[in-house]
Backbone bond lengths (Angstrom), bond angles and torsions (degrees), N, CA, C in turn:
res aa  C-N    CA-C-N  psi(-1)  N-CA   C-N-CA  omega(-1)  CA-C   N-CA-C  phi
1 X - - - 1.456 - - 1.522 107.77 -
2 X 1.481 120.14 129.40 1.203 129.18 161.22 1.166 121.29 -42.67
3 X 1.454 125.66 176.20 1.521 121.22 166.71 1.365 119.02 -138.51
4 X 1.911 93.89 56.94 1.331 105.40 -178.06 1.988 69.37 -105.50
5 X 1.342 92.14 -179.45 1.106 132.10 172.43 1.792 116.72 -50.95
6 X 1.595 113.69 130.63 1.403 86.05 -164.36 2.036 113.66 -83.59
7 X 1.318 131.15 149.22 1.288 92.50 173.86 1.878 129.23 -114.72
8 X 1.482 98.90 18.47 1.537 109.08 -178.37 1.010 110.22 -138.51
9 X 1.366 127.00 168.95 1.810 115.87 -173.84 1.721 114.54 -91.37
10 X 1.243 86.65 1.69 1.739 86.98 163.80 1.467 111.84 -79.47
11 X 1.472 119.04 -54.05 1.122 106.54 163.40 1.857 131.18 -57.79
12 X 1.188 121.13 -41.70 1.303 115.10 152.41 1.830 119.49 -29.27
13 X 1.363 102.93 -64.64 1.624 105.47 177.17 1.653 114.00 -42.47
14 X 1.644 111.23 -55.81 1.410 117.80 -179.04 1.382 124.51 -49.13
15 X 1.679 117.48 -27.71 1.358 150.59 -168.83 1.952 95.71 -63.13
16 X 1.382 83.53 -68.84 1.411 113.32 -163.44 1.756 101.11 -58.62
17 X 1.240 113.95 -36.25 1.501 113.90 -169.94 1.393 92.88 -82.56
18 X 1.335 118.63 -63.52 1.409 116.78 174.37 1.846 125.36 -24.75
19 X 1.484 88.38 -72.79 1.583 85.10 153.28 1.444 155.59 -25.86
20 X 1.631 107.14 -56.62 1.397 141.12 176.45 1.275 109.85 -70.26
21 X 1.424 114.08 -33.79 1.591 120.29 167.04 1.274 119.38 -67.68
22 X 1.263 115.60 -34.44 1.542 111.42 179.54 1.544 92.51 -86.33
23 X 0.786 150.43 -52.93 1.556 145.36 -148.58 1.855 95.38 -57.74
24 X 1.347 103.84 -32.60 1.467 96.56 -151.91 1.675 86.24 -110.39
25 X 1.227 128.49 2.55 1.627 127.80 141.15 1.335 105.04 -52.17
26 X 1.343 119.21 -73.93 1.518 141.97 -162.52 1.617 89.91 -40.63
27 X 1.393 111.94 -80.18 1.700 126.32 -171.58 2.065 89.12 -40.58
28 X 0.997 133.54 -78.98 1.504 126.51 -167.30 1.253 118.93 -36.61
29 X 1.721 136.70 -25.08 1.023 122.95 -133.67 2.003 58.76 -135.78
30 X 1.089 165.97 -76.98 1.291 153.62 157.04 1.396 106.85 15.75
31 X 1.319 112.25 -61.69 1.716 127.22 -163.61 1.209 122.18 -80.46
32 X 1.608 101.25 -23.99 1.335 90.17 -176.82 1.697 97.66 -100.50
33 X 1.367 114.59 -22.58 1.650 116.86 160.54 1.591 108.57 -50.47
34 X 1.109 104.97 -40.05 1.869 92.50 -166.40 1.594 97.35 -58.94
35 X 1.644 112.83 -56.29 1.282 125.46 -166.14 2.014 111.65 -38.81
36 X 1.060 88.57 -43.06 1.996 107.91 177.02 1.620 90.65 -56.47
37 X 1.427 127.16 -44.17 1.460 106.93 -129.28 1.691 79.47 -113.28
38 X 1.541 135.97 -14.28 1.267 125.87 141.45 1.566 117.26 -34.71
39 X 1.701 88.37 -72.19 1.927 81.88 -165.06 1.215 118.16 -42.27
40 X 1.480 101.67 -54.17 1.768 94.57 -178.88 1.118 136.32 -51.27
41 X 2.059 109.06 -29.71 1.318 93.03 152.45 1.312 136.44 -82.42
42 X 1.057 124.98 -25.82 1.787 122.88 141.72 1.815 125.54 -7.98
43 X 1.523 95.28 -47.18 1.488 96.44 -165.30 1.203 89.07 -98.05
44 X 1.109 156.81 7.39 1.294 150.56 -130.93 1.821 82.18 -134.30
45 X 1.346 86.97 -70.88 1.935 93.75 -174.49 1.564 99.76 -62.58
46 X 0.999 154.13 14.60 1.333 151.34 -171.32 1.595 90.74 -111.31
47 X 1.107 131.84 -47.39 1.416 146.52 -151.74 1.668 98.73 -85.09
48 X 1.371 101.84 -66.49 1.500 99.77 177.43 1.510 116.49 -61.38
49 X 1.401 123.72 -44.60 1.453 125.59 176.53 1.880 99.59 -45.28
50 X 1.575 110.77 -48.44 1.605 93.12 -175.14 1.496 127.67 -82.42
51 X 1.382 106.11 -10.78 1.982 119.59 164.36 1.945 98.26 -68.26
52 X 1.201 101.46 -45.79 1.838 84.80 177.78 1.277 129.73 -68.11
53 X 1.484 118.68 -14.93 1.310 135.07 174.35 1.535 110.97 -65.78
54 X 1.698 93.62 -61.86 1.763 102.33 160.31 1.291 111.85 -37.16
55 X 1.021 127.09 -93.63 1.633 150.44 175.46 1.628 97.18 -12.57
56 X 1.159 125.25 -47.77 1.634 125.47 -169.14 1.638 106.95 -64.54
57 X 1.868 84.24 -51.60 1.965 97.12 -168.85 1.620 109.72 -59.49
58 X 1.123 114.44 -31.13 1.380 126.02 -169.95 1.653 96.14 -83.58
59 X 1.196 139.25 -48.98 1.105 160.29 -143.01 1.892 86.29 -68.43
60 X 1.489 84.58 -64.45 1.880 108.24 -175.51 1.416 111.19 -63.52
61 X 1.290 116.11 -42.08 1.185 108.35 -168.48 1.311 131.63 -94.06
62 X 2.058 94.80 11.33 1.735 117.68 179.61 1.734 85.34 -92.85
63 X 1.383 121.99 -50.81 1.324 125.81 -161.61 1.984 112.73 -68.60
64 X 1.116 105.53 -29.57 1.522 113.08 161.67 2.045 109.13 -58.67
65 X 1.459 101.45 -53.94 1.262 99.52 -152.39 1.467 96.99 -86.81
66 X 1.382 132.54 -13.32 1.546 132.26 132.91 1.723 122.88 -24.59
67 X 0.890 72.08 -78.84 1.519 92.95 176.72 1.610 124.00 -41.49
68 X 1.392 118.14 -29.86 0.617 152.23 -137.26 2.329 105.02 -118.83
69 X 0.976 95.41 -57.42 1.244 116.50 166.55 1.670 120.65 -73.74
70 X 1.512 86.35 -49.96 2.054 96.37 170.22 1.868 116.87 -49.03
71 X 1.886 81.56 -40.52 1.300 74.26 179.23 1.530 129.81 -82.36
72 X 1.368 107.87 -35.86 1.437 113.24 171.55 1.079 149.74 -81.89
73 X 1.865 104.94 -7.63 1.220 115.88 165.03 1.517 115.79 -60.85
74 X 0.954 118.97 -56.17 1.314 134.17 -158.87 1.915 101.49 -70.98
75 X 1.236 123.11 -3.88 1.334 130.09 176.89 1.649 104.11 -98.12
76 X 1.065 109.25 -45.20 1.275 127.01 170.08 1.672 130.38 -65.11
77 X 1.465 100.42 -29.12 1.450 104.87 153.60 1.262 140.20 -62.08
78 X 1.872 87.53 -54.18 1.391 112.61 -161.81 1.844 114.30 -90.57
């Protein structure tokens, strides 16, 4: 279709389908992009949720062995 002006309603109709086809290209290629840009954040939050787990155990298990030393050095010195 040209992009003069349309002048019968057949051409109007063709306009409209023409149109509606791309719109609902546009919407497909959106959806299946969103779907990509879920997973990744999916895997993304999967990844960080298990570095904070790390981060905790280590976190705890510096503050135990603190604790731990604070207390006994100083028995052991003194």
């Amino acid at each position: 279709m040209s992009s003069e002006r349309p002048q019968d309603l057949d051409e109007v109709k063709l306009w409209i389908a023409e149109h509606d086809g791309r719109i609902n290209a546009y919407w497909e290629t959106q959806h299946t992009w969103n779907e990509r840009v879920d997973s990744r954040h999916q895997d993304l939050y999967s990844r960080i949720s298990a570095l904070e787990k790390k981060v905790m155990w280590v976190a705890g298990a510096a503050a135990v062995l603190g604790s731990l030393l604070g207390t006994l050095i100083p028995k052991i010195i003194a």
